[in-house]
Chimera marker file (.cmm) of the C-alpha trace (Angstrom):
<marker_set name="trace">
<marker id="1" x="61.938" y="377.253" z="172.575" r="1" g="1" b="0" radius="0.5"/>
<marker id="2" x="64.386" y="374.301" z="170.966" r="1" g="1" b="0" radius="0.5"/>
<marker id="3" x="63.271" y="374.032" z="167.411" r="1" g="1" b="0" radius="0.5"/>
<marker id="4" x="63.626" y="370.697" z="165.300" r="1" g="1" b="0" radius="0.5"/>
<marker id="5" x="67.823" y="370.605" z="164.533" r="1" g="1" b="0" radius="0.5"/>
<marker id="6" x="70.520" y="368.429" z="163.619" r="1" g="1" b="0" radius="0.5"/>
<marker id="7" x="72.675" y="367.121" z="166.611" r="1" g="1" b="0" radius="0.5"/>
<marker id="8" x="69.210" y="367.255" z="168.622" r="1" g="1" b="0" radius="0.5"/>
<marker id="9" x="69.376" y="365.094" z="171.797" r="1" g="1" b="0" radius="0.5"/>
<marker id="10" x="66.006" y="363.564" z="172.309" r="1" g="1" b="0" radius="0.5"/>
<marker id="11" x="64.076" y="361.777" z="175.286" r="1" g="1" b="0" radius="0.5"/>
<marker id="12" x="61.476" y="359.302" z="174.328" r="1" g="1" b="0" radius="0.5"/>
<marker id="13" x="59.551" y="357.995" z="177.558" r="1" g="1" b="0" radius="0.5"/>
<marker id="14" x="56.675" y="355.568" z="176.455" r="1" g="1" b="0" radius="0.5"/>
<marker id="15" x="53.271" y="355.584" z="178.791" r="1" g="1" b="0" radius="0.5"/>
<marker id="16" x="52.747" y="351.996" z="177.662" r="1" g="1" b="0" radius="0.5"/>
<marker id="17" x="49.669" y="351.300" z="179.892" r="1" g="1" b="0" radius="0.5"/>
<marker id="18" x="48.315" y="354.393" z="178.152" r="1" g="1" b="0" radius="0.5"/>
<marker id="19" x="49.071" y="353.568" z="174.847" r="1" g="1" b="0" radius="0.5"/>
<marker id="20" x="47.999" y="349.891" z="175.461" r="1" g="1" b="0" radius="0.5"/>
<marker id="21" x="44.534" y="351.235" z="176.401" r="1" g="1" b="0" radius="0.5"/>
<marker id="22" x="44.242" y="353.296" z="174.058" r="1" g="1" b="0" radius="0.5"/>
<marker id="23" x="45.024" y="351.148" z="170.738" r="1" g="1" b="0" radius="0.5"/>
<marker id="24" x="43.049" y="348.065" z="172.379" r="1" g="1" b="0" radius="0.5"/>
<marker id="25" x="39.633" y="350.220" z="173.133" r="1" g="1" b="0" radius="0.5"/>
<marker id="26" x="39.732" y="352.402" z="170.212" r="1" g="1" b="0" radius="0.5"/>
<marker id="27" x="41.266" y="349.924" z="167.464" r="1" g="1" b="0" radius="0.5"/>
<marker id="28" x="41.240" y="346.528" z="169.045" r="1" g="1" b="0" radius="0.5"/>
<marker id="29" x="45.299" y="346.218" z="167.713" r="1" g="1" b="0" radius="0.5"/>
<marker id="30" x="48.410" y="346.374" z="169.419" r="1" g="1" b="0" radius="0.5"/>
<marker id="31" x="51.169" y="349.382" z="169.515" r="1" g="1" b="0" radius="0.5"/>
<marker id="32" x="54.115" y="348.892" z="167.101" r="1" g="1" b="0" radius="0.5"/>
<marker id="33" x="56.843" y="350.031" z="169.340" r="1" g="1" b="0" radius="0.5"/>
<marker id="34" x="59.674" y="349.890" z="166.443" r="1" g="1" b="0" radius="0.5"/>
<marker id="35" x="58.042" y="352.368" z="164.342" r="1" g="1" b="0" radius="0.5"/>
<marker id="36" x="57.233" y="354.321" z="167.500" r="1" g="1" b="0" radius="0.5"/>
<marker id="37" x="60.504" y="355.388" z="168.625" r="1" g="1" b="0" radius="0.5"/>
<marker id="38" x="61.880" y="355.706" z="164.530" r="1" g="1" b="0" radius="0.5"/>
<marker id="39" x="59.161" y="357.972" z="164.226" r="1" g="1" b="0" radius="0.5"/>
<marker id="40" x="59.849" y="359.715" z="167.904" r="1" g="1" b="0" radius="0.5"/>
<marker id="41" x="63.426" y="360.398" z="167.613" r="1" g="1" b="0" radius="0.5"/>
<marker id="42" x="63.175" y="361.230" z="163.774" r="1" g="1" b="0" radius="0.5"/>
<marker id="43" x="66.777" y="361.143" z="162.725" r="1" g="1" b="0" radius="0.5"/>
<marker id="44" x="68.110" y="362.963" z="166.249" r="1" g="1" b="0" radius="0.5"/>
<marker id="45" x="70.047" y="361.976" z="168.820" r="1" g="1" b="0" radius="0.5"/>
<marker id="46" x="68.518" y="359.624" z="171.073" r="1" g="1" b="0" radius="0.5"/>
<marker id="47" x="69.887" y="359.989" z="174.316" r="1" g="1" b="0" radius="0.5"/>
<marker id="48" x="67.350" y="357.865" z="176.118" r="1" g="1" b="0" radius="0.5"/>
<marker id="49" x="64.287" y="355.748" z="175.770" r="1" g="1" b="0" radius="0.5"/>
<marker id="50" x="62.446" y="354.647" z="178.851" r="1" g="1" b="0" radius="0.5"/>
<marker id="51" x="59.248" y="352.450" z="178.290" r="1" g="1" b="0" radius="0.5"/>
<marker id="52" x="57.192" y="352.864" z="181.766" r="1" g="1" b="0" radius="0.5"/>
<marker id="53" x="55.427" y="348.954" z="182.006" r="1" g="1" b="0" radius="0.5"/>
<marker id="54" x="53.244" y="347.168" z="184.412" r="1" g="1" b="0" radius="0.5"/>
<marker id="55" x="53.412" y="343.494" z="185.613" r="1" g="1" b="0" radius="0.5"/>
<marker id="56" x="50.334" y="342.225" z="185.883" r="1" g="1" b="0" radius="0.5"/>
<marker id="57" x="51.501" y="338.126" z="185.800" r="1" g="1" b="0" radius="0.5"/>
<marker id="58" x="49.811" y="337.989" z="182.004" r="1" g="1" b="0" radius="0.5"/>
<marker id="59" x="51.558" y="335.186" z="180.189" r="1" g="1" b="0" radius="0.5"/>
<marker id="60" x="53.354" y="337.236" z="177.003" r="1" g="1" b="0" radius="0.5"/>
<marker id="61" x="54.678" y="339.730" z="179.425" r="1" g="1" b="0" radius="0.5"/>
<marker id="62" x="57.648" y="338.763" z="179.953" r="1" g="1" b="0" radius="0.5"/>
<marker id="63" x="58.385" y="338.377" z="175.768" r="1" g="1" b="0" radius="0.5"/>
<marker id="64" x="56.832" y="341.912" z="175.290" r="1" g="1" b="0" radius="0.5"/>
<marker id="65" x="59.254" y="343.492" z="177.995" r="1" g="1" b="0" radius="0.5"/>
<marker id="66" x="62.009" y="341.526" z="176.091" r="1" g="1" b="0" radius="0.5"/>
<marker id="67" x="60.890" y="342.822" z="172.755" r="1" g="1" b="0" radius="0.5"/>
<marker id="68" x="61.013" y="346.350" z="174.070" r="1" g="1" b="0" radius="0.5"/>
<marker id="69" x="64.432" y="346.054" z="175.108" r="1" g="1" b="0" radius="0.5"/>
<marker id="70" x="65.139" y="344.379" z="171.757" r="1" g="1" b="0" radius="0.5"/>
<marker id="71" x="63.859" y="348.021" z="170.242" r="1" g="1" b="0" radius="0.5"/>
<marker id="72" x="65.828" y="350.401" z="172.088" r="1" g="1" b="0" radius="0.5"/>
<marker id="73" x="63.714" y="350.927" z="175.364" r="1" g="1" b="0" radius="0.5"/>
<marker id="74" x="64.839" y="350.856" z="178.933" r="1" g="1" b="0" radius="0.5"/>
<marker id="75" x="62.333" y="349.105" z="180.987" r="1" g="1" b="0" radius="0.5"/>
<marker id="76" x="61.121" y="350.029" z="184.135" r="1" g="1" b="0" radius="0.5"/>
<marker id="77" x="58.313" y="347.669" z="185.643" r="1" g="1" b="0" radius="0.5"/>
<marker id="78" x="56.293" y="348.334" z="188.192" r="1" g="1" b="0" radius="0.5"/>
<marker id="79" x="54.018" y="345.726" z="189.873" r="1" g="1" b="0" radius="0.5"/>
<marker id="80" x="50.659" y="345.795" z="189.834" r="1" g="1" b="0" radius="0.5"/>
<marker id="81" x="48.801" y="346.259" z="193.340" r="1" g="1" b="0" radius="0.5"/>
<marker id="82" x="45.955" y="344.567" z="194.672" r="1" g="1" b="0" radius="0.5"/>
<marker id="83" x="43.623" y="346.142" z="196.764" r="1" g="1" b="0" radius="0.5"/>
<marker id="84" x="41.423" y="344.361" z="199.417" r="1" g="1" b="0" radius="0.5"/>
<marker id="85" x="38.047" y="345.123" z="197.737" r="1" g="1" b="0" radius="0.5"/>
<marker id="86" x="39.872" y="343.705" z="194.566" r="1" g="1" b="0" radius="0.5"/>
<marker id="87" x="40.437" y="346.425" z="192.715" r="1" g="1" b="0" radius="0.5"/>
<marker id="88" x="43.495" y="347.410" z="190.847" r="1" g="1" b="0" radius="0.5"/>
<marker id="89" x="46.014" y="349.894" z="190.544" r="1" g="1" b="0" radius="0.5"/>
<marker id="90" x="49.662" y="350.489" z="188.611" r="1" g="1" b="0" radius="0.5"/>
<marker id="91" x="50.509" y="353.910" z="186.897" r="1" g="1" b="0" radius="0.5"/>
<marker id="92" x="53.928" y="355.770" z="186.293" r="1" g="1" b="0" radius="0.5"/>
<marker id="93" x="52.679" y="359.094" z="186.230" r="1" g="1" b="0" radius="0.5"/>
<marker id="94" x="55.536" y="359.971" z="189.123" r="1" g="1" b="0" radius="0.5"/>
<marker id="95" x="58.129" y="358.146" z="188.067" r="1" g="1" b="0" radius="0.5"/>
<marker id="96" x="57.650" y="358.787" z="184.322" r="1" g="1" b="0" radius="0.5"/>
<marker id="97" x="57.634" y="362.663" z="185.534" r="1" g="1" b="0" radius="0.5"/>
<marker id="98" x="60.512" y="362.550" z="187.665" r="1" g="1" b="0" radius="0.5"/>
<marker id="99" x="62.889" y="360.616" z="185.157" r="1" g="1" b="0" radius="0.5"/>
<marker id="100" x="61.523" y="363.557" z="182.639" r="1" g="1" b="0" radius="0.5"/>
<marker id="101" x="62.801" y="366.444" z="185.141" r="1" g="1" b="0" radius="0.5"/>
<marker id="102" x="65.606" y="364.927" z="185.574" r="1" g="1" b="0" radius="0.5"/>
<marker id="103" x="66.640" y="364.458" z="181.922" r="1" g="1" b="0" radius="0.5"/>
<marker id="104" x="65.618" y="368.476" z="180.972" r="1" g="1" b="0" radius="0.5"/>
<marker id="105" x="69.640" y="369.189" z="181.295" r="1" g="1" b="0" radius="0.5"/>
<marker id="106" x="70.586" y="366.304" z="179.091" r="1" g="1" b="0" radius="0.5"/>
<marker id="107" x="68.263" y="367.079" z="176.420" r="1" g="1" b="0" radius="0.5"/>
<marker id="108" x="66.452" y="369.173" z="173.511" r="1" g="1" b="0" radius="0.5"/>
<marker id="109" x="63.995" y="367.387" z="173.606" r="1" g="1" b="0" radius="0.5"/>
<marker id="110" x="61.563" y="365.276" z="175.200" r="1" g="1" b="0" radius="0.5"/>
<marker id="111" x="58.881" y="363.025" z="173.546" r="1" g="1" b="0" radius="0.5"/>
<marker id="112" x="56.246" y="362.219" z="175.573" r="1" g="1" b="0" radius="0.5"/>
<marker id="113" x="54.370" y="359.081" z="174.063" r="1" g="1" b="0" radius="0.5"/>
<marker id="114" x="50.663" y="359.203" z="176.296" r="1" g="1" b="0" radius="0.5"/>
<marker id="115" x="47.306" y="360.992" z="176.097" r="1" g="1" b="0" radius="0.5"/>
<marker id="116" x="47.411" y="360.916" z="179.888" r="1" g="1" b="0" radius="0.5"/>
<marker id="117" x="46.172" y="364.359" z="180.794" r="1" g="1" b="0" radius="0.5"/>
<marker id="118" x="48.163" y="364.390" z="184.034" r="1" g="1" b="0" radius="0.5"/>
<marker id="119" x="51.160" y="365.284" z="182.491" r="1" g="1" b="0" radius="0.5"/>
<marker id="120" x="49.876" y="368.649" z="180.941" r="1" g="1" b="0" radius="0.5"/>
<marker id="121" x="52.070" y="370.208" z="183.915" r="1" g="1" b="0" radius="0.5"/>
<marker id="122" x="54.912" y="368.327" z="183.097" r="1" g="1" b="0" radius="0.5"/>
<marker id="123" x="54.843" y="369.944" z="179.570" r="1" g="1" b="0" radius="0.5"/>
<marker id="124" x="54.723" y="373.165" z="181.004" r="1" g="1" b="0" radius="0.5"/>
<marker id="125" x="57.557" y="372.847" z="183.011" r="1" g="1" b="0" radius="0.5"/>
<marker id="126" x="59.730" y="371.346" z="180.714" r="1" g="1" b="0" radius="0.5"/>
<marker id="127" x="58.855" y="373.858" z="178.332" r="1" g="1" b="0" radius="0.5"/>
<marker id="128" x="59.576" y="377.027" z="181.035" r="1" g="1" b="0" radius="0.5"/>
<marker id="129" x="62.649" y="374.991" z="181.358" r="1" g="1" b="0" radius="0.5"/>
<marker id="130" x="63.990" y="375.322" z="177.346" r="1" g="1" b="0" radius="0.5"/>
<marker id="131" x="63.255" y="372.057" z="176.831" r="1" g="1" b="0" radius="0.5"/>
<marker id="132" x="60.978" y="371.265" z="173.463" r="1" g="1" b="0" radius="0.5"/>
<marker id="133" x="57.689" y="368.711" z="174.215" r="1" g="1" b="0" radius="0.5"/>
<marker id="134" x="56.414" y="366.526" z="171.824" r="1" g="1" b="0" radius="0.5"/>
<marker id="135" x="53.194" y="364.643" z="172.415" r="1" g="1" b="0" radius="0.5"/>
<marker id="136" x="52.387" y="361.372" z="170.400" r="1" g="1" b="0" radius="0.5"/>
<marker id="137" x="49.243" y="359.873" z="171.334" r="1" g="1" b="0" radius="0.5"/>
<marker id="138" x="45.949" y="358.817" z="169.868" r="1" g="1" b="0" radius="0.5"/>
<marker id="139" x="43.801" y="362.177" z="169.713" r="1" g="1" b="0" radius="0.5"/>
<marker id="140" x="40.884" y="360.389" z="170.173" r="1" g="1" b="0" radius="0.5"/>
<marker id="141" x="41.389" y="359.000" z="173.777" r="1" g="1" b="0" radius="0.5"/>
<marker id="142" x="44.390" y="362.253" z="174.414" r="1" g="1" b="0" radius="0.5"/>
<marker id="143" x="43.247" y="365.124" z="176.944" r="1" g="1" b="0" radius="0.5"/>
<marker id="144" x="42.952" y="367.559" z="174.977" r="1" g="1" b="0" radius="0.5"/>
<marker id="145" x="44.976" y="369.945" z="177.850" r="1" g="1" b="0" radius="0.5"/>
<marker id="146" x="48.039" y="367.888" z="177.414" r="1" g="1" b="0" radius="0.5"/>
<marker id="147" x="48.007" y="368.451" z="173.390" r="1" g="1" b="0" radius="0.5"/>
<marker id="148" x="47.892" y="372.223" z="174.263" r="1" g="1" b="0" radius="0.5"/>
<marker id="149" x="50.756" y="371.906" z="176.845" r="1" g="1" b="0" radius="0.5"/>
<marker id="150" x="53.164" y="370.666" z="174.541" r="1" g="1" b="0" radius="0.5"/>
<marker id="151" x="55.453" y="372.209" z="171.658" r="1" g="1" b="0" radius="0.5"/>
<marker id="152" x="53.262" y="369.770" z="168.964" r="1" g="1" b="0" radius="0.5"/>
<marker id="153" x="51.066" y="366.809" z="168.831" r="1" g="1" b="0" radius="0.5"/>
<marker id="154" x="51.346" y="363.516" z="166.777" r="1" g="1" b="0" radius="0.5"/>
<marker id="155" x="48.161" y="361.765" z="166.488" r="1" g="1" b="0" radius="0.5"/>
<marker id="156" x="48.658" y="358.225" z="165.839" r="1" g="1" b="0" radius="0.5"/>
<marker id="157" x="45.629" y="357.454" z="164.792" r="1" g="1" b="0" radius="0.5"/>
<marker id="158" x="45.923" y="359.437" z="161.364" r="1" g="1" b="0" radius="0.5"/>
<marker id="159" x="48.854" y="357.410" z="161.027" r="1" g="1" b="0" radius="0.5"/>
<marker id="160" x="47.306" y="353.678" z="162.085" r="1" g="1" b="0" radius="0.5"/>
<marker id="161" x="49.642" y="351.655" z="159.034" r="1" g="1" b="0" radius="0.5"/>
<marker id="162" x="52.572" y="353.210" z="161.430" r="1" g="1" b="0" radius="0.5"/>
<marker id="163" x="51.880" y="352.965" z="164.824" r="1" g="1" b="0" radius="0.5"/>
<marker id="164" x="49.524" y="349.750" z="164.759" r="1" g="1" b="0" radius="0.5"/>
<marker id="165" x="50.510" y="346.288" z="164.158" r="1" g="1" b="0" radius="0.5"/>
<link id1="1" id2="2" r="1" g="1" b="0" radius="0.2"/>
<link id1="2" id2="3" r="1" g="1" b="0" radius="0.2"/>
<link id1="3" id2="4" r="1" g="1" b="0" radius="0.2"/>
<link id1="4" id2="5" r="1" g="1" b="0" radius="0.2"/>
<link id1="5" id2="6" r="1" g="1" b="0" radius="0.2"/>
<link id1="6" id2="7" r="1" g="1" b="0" radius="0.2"/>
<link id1="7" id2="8" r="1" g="1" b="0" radius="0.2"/>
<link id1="8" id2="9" r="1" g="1" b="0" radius="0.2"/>
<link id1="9" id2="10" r="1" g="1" b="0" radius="0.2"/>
<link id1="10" id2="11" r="1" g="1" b="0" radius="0.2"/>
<link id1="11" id2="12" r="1" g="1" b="0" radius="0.2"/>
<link id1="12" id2="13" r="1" g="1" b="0" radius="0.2"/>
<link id1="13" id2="14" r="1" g="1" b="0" radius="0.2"/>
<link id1="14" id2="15" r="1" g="1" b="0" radius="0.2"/>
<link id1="15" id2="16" r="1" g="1" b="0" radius="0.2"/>
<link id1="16" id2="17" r="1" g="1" b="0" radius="0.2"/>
<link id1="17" id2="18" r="1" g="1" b="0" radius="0.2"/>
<link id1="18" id2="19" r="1" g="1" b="0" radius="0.2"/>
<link id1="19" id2="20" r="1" g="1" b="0" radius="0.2"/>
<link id1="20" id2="21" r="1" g="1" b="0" radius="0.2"/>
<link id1="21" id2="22" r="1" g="1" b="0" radius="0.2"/>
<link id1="22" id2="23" r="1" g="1" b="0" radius="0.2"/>
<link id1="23" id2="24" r="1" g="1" b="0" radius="0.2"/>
<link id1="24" id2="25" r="1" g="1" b="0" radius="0.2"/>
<link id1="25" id2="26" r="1" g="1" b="0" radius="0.2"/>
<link id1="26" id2="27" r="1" g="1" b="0" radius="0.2"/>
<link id1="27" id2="28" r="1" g="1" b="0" radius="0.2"/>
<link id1="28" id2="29" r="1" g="1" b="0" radius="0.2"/>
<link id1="29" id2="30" r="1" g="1" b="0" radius="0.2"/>
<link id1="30" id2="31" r="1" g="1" b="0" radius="0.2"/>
<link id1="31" id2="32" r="1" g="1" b="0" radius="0.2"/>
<link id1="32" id2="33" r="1" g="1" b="0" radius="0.2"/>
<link id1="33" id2="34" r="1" g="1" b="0" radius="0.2"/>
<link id1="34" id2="35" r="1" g="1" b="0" radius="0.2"/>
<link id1="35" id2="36" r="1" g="1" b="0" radius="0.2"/>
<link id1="36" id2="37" r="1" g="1" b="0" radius="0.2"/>
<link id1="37" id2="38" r="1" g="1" b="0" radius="0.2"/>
<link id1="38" id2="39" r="1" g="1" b="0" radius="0.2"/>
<link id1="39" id2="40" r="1" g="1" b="0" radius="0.2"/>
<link id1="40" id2="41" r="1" g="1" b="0" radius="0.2"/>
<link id1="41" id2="42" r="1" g="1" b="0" radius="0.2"/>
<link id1="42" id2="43" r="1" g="1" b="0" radius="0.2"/>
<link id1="43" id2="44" r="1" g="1" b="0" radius="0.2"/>
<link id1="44" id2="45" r="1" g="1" b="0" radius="0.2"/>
<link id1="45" id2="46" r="1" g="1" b="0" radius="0.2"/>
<link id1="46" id2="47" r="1" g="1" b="0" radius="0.2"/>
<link id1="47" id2="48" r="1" g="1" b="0" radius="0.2"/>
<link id1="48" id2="49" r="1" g="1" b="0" radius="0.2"/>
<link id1="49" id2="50" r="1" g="1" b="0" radius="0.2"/>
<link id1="50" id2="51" r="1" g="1" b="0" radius="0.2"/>
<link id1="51" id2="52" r="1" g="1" b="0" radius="0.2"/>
<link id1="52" id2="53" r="1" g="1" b="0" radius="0.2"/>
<link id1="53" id2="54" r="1" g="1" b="0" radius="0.2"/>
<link id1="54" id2="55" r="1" g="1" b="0" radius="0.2"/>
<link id1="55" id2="56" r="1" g="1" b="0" radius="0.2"/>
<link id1="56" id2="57" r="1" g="1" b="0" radius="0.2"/>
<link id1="57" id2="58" r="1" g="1" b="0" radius="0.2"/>
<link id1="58" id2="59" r="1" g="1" b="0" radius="0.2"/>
<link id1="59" id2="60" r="1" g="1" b="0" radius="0.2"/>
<link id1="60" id2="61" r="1" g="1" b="0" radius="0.2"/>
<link id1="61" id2="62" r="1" g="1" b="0" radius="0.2"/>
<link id1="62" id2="63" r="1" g="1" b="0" radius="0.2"/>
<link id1="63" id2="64" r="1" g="1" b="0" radius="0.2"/>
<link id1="64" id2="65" r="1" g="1" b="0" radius="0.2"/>
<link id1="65" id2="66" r="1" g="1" b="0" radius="0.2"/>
<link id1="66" id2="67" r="1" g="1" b="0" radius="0.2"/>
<link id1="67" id2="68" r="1" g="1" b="0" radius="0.2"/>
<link id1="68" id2="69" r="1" g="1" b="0" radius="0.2"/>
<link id1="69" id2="70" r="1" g="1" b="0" radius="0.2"/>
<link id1="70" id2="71" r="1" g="1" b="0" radius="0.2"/>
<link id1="71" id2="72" r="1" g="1" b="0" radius="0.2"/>
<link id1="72" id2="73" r="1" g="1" b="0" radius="0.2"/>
<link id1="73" id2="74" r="1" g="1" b="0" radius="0.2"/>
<link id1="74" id2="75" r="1" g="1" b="0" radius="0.2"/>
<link id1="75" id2="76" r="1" g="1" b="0" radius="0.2"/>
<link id1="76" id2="77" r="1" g="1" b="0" radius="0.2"/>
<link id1="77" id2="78" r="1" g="1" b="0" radius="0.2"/>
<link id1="78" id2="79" r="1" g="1" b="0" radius="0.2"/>
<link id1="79" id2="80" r="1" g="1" b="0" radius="0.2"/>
<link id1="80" id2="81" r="1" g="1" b="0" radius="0.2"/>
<link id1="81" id2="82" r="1" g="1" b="0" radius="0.2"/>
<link id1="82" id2="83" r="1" g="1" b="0" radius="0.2"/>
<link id1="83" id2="84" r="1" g="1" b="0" radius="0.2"/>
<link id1="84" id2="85" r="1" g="1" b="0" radius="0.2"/>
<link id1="85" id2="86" r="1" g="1" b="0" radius="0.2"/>
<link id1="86" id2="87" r="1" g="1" b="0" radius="0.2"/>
<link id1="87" id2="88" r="1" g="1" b="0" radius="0.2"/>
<link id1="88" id2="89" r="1" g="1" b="0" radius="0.2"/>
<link id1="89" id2="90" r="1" g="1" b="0" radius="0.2"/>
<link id1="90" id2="91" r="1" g="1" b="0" radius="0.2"/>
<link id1="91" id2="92" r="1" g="1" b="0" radius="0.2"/>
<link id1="92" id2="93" r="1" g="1" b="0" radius="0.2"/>
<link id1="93" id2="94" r="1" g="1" b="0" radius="0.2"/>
<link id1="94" id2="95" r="1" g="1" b="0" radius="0.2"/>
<link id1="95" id2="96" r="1" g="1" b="0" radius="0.2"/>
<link id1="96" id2="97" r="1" g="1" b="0" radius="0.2"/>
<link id1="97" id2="98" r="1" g="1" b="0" radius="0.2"/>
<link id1="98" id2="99" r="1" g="1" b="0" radius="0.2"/>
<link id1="99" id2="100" r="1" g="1" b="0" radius="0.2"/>
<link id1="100" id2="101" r="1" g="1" b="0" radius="0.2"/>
<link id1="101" id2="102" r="1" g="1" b="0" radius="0.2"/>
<link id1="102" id2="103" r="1" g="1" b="0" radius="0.2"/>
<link id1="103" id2="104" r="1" g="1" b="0" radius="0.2"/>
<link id1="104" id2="105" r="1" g="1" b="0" radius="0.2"/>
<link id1="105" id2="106" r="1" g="1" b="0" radius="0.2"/>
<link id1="106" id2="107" r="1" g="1" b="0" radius="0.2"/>
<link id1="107" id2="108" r="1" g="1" b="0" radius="0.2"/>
<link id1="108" id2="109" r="1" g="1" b="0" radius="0.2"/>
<link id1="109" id2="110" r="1" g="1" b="0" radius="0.2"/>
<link id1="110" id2="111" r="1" g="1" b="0" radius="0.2"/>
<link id1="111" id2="112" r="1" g="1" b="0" radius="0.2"/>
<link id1="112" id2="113" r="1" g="1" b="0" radius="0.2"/>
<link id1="113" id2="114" r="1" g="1" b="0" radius="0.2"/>
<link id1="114" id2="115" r="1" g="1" b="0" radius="0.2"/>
<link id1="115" id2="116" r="1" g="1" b="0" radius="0.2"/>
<link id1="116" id2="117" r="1" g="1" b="0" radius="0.2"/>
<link id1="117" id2="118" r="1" g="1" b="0" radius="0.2"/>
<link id1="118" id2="119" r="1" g="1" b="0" radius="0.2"/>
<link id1="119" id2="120" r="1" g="1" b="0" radius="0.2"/>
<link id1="120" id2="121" r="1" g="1" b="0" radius="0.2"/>
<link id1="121" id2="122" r="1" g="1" b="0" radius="0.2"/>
<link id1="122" id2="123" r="1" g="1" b="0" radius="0.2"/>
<link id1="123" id2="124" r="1" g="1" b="0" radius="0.2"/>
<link id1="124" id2="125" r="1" g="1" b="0" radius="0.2"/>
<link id1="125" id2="126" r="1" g="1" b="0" radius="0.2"/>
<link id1="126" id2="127" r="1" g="1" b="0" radius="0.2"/>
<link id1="127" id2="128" r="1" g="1" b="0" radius="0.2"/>
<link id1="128" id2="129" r="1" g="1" b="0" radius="0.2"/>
<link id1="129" id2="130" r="1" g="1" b="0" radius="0.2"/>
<link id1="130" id2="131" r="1" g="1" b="0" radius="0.2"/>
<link id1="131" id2="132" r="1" g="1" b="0" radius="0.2"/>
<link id1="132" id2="133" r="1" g="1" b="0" radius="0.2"/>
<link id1="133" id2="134" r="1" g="1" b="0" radius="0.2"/>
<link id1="134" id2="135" r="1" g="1" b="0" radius="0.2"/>
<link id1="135" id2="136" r="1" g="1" b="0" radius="0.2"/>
<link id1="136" id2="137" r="1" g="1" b="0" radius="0.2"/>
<link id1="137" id2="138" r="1" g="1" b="0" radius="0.2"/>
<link id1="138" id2="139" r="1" g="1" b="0" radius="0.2"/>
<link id1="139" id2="140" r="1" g="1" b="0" radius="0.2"/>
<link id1="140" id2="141" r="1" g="1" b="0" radius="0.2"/>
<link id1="141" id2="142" r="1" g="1" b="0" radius="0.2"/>
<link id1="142" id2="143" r="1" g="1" b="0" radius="0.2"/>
<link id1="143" id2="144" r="1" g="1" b="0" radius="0.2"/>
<link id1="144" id2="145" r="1" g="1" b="0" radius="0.2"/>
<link id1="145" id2="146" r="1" g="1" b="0" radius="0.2"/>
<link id1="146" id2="147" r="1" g="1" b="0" radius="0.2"/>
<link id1="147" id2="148" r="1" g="1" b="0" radius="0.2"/>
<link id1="148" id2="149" r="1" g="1" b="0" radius="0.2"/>
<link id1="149" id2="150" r="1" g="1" b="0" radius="0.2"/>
<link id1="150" id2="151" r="1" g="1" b="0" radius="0.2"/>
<link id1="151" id2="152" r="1" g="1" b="0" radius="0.2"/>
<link id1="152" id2="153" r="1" g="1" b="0" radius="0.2"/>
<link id1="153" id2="154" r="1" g="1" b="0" radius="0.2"/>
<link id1="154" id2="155" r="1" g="1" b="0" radius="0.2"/>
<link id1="155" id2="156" r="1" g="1" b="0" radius="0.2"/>
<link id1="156" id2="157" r="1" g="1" b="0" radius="0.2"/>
<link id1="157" id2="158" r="1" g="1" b="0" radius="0.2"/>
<link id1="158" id2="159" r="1" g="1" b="0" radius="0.2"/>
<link id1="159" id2="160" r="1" g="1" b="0" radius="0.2"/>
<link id1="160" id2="161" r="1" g="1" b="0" radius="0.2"/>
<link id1="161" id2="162" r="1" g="1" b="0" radius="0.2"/>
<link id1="162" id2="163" r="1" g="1" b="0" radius="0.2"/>
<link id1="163" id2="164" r="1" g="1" b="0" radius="0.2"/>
<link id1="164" id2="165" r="1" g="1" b="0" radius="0.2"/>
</marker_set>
C-alpha cells in the first residue's frame, strides 16, 4: 500500500452534502473548505479536487459554489429532484465513485472527504487497486465501516478550530 511520500499525487473529492449535514446537525457551523483541502493534500501533489454539490435554488448558492472554485475545487452540481409526493432527492454517491475509479491510475492517493458509509466499497477497491484511502469526516455522524475501509481516518471533529468556521 502507497505510504505518505514526497512527490505524492493526491485526489481530494469533497461529499459536500455530507459534510454540510454533518457540521450543521452535530455543530450547528459551517465547513471551512480552505483548511479542508490544506489539511487533505498536506504538502503533496494535488492532482485534482472535485467538490460533489447540490442545487437546491437556496439564495447563497451560487456565492458558495464560487467560493469553492476560489479554493481549488472543481465543481460538479447536480440538481436537486422533486418527487410527486414532495419529497427530495440529490446524492453523488455514483458519480463521486466513478470520477474516483477513474483517477486510481493518476494517483497515490485519494482523499475521500464524507462519512457516507456507501463508499466503504469504494475504499476497498481503490485500495486492491494500490491506491492509498484517506477518510476525513466527522466520526460522530461517519459509518463506522467506511473508517475501517480506508488506509486512515481524520476526524474533524477533534479538530473543530480547523475544519469549522
Amino acid at each position: 500500500m502507497t505510504e505518505i511520500h514526497d512527490g505524492q499525487r493526491v485526489a481530494v473529492l469533497a461529499d459536500s452534502q455530507n459534510l454540510y449535514h454533518s457540521a450543521q446537525s452535530v455543530y450547528s457551523r459551517n465547513i471551512d473548505y480552505s483548511s479542508l483541502l490544506d489539511k487533505a493534500v498536506q504538502n503533496r501533489v494535488l492532482t485534482r479536487a472535485i467538490a460533489y454539490v447540490i442545487r437546491a435554488d437556496s439564495p447563497d448558492e451560487e456565492s458558495f459554489f464560487e467560493a469553492l472554485r476560489d479554493i481549488g475545487f472543481e465543481t460538479k452540481i447536480k440538481e436537486i429532484k422533486t418527487f410527486g409526493d414532495g419529497s427530495k432527492k440529490a446524492d453523488w454517491d455514483l458519480g463521486l465513485s466513478l470520477d474516483a475509479v477513474s483517477l486510481a491510475d493518476h494517483v497515490d492517493t485519494v482523499v475521500l472527504c464524507s462519512g457516507d458509509g456507501d463508499f466503504s466499497r469504494l475504499c476497498s477497491h481503490l485500495r486492491h487497486e494500490g491506491v492509498r484511502v484517506e477518510v476525513l469526516g466527522f466520526e460522530s455522524s461517519t459509518a463506522t465501516e467506511l473508517i475501517e475501509a480506508a488506509d486512515s481516518f481524520v476526524d474533524m471533529g477533534e479538530r473543530e478550530e480547523t475544519f469549522l468556521l
